[in-house]
C-alpha positions as CSV (number, residue, x, y, z in Angstrom):
1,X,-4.5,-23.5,9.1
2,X,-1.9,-22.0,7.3
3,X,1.7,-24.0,7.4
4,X,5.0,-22.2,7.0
5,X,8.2,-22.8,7.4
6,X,10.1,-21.0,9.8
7,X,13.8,-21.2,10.8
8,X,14.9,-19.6,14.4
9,X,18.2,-18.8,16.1
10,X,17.7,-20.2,19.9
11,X,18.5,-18.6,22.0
12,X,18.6,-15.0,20.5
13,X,14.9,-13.8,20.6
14,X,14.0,-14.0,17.1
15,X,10.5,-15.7,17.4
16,X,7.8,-15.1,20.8
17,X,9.6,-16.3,24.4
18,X,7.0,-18.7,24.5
19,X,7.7,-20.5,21.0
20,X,11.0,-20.3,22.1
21,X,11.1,-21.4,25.1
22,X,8.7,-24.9,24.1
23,X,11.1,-25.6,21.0
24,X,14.2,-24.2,22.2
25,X,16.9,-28.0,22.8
26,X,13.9,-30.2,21.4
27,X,15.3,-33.0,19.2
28,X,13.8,-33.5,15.4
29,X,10.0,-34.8,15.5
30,X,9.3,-32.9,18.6
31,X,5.6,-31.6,18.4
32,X,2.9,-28.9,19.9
33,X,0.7,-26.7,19.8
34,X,0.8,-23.3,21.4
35,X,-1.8,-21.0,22.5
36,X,-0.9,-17.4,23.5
37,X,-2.4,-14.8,24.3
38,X,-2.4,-11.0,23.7
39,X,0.3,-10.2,26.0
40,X,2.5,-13.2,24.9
41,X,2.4,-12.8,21.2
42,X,1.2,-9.4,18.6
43,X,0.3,-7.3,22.5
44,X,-3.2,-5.7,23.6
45,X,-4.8,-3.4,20.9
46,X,-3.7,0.2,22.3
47,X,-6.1,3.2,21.9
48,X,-3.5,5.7,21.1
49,X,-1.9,4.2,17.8
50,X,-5.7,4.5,16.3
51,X,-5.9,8.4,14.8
52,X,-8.4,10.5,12.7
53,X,-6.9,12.2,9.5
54,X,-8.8,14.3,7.4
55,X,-9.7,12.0,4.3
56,X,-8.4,14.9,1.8
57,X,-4.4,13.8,3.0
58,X,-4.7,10.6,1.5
59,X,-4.9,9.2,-2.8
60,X,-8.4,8.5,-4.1
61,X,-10.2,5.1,-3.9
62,X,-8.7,4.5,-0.1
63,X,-10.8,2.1,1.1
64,X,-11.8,0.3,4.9
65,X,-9.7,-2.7,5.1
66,X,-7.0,-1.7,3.2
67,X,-3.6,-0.1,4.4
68,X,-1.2,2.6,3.7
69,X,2.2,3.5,3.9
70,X,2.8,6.7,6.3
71,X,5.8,8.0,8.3
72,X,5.3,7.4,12.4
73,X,6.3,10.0,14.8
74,X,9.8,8.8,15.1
75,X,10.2,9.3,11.4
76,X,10.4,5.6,10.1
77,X,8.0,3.9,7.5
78,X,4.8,2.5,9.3
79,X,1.9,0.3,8.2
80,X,-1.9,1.9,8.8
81,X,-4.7,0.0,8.6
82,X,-8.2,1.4,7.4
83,X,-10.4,1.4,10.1
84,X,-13.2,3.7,9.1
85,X,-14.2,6.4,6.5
86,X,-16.9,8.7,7.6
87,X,-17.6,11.7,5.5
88,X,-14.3,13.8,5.3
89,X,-12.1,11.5,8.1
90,X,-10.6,8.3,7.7
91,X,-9.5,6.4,11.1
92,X,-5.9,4.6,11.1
93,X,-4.7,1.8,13.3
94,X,-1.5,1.4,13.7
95,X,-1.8,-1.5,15.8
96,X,-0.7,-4.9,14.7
97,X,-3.1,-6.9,12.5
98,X,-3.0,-9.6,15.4
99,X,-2.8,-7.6,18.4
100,X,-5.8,-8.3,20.8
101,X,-5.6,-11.8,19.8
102,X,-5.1,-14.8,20.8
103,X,-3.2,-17.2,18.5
104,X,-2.2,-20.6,18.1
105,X,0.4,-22.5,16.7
106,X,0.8,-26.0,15.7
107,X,4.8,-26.7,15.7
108,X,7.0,-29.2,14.6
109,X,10.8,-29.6,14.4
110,X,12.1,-31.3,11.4
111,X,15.3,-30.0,11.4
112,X,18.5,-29.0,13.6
113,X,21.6,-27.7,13.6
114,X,24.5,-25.1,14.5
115,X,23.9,-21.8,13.8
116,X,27.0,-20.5,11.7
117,X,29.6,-17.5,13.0
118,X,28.2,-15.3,9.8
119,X,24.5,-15.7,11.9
120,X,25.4,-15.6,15.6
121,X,27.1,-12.1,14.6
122,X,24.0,-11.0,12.4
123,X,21.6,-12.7,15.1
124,X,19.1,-14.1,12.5
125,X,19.1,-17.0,10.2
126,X,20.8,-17.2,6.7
127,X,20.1,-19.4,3.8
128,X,16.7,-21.4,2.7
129,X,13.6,-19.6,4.4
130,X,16.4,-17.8,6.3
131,X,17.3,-13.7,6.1
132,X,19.3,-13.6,2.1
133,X,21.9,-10.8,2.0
């Protein structure tokens, strides 16, 4: 199990409601472990962000299991995932990595404290393993 550090502004939905909402005015040692599902963490995998491009669009040595870089339809950078290559089409998924499953977390709070003015008005955490401007 991977562990990482993670600080949170509560409440200001920064991290899944559920997360949230089990850690959220918990005093320093609290402990548990969360299982969500789909709909309460990455979302349902969703047919229509998986596309077939002709294979000649993209560099050489694209490979299954690897990503790319693209513009979505609204113009901002996305993340594709390689899906499959089959003769001149590759199929992206432009789904999250996690969506469609069900994960769990193991939490523990080892620290509290305010939230500054600087971070209620930027609405994420600054500093160590915080957001760094």
């Amino acid at each position: 199990m991977r562990q990482t550090k993670t600080l949170f502004l509560s409440p200001r939905n920064n991290i899944f409601p559920k997360v949230e909402s089990a850690l959220g005015g918990q005093a320093v040692g609290f402990s548990v472990v969360l299982e969500l599902q789909p709909v309460d963490a990455f979302g349902d995998c969703e047919d229509h962000l998986v596309c077939t491009i002709p294979k000649s669009e993209f560099p050489p040595g694209i490979k299954v299991g690897g990503s790319l870089q693209g513009r979505g339809n609204d113009g901002q950078p996305q993340i594709f995932n390689v899906v499959k290559i089959k003769g001149p089409e590759v199929d992206l998924d432009d789904n999250h990595a996690l969506a469609g499953k069900a994960i769990r977390f193991s939490c523990k709070v080892t620290g509290v404290r305010a939230a500054t003015a600087e971070e209620i008005t930027h609405k994420h955490v600054h500093g160590e393993h915080g957001h760094q401007h």
